[in-house]
N, C-alpha and C positions, 0 to 999 in steps of 0.2 A: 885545262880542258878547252878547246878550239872553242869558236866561239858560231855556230851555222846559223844561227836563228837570227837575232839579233841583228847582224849588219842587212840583209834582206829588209828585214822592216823597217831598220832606220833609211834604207833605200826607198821602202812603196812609200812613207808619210812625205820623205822630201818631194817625190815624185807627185803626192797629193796638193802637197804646200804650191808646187807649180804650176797646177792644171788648177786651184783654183785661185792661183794669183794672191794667196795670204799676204799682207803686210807687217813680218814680221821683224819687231823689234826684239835683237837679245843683248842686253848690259850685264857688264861683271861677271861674265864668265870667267874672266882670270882669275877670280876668286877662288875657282872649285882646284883643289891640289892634285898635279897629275897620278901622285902615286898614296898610296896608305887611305886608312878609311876614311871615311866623311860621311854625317847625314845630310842631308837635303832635303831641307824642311817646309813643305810649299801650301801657299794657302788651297783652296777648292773651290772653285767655282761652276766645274765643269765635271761630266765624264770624261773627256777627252786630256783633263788635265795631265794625266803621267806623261802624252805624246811629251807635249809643252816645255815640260819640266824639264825631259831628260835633252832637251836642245840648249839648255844652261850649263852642261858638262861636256858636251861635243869638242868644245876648242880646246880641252884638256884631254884630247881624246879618253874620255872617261863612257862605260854603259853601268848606266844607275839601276840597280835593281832595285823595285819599288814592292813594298806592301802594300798587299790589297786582297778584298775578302774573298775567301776560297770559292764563292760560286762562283767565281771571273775561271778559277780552274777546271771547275767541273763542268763548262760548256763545251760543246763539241768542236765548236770554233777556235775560241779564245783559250781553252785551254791547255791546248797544245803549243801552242804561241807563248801565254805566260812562261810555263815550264818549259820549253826551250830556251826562253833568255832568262831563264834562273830567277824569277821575282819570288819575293816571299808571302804565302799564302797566310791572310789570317783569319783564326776559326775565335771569334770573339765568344767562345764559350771552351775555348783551349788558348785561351790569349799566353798563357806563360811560353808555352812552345813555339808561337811567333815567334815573340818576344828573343827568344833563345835562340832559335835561328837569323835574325838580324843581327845579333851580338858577336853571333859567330863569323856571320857575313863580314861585318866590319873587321874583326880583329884579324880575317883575315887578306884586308885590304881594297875592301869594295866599298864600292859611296852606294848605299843606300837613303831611297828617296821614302818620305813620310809625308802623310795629309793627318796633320796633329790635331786639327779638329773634326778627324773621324767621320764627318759626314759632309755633302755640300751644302754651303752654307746660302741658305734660300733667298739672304737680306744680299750678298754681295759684300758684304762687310768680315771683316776676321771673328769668328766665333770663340769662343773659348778653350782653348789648345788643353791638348790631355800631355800628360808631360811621360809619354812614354819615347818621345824623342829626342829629349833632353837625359834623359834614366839611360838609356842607351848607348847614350853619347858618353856618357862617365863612365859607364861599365869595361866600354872599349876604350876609353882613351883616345877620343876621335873630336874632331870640330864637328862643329852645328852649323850650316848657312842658311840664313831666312831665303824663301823663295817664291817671289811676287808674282804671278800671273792675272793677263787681266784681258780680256776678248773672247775669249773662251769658251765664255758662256753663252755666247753667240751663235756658238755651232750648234751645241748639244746639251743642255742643264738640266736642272729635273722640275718634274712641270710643264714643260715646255716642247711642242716636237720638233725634231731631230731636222738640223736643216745644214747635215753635210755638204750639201752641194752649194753654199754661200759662198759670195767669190767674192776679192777685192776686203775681206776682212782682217782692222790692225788686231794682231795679236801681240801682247808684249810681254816678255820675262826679262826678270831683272832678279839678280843674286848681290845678297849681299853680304860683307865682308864677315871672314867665320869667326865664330864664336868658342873660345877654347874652354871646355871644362872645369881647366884649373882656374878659370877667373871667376868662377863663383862658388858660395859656398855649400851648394847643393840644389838638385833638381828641378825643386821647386822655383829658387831665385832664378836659376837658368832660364826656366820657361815663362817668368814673367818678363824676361829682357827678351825672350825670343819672340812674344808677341810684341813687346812694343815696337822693335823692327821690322818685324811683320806686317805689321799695321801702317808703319811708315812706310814701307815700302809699298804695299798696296795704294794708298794713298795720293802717293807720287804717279802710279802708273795709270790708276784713276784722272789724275790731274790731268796729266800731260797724254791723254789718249788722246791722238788725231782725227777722231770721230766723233758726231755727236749724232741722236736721234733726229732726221727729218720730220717725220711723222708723230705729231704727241702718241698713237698708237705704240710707236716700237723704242718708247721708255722704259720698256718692261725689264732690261736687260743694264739697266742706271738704279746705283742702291739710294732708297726715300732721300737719304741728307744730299744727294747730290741733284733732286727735282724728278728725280726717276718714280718708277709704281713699284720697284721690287716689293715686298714686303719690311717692315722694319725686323731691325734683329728681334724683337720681345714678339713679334706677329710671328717670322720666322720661325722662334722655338715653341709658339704655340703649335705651329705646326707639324714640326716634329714631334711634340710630343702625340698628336693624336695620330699621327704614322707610326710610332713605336707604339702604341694601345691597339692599333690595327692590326699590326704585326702581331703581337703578342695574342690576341685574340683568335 
């Protein structure tokens, strides 16, 4: 199936990356394999993160098709954009038929991109990964590669308003090396090693980010252990948790 949608918009973001002069940093893209499936397993710090993410498969000329929850489909905007570049919708009260259709996506040769901890994560820090992308990854017989993003949240987080037009901001991804299946002895041990590279990897891009807050103000955007105000992670899931009683209510 041609591909119409897709290269357009990998055109309007470059186009955006230049007009606001982003500094973007991408490592180990070599990583991502040009041909056969792959997950792309990436932390969340941002809305904006799929852009981000799928600029770690570019040099393999790879288009990552990302899950993400079906209201992103049913806008009048964004949905016709999703579904033009083939992303997977998830109806987390029909989770198995995601589930099923990224299985099938991969077996039949596509990297698909996942946010394993399902939500953004408030503290800045890697949350707790659901291991539906590691289950996947076995199901298809495919590698897993962690996938570091860190600036991001700059643009656009939650909480926080939307400050698209920010210019001269480092953003960095960094992929790192895949994770095969056969090396462990199921899902669970998988996803415990996918966080801990996750983690590290985050960590590192944290370290080495070329920016620091001028203003003790605009700490807001540096997770607690690194002198920032984000919230902590235990603050953070308080959080959530009173956003899902909100919701449910």
């Amino acid at each position: 199936m041609p591909e119409i949608v897709y290269p357009p918009v990998i055109a309007a973001a470059r186009t955006m990356f230049r007009v606001l002069d982003l500094k973007l940093t991408v490592e180990g893209s070599a990583h991502v394999p040009a041909t056969g499936g792959a997950v792309l397993a990436s932390n969340h710090v941002s809305y904006l993160d799929f852009i981000f993410c799928g600029l770690g498969a570019l040099e393999s000329k790879r288009l990552v098709r990302f899950m993400a929850k079906d209201s992103v489909f049913r806008h009048r905007v964004s949905g016709p954009l999703m579904r033009g570049m083939r992303h997977i919708p998830v109806d987390r009260r029909a989770g198995a038929e995601s589930y099923a259709a990224a299985v099938t996506a991969l077996r039949a040769g596509e990297a698909v991109g996942v946010f394993p901890e399902a939500t953004i994560s408030r503290s800045f820090t890697v949350k707790e990964l659901k291991s539906g992308a590691t289950r996947m990854a076995r199901e298809a017989g495919v590698p897993v590669l962690p996938v570091a993003l860190w600036g991001t949240q700059r643009l656009w987080t939650k909480g926080r308003p939307r400050t698209l037009t920010r210019r001269h901001t480092p953003i960095t991804v960094l992929v790192g090396e895949p994770m095969s299946p056969a090396g462990y002895p199921d899902a669970s041990a998988m996803s415990v090693e996918l966080s801990r590279r996750l983690t590290a990897l985050v960590d590192r891009a944290q370290r080495e980010y070329p920016d620091r807050p001028a203003d003790p103000a605009d700490r807001w955007w540096l997770p607690a252990h690194l002198g920032g105000t984000a919230p902590t992670p235990e603050q953070a899931a308080a959080l959530d948790a009173e956003e899902r009683q909100a919701r449910t209510a």
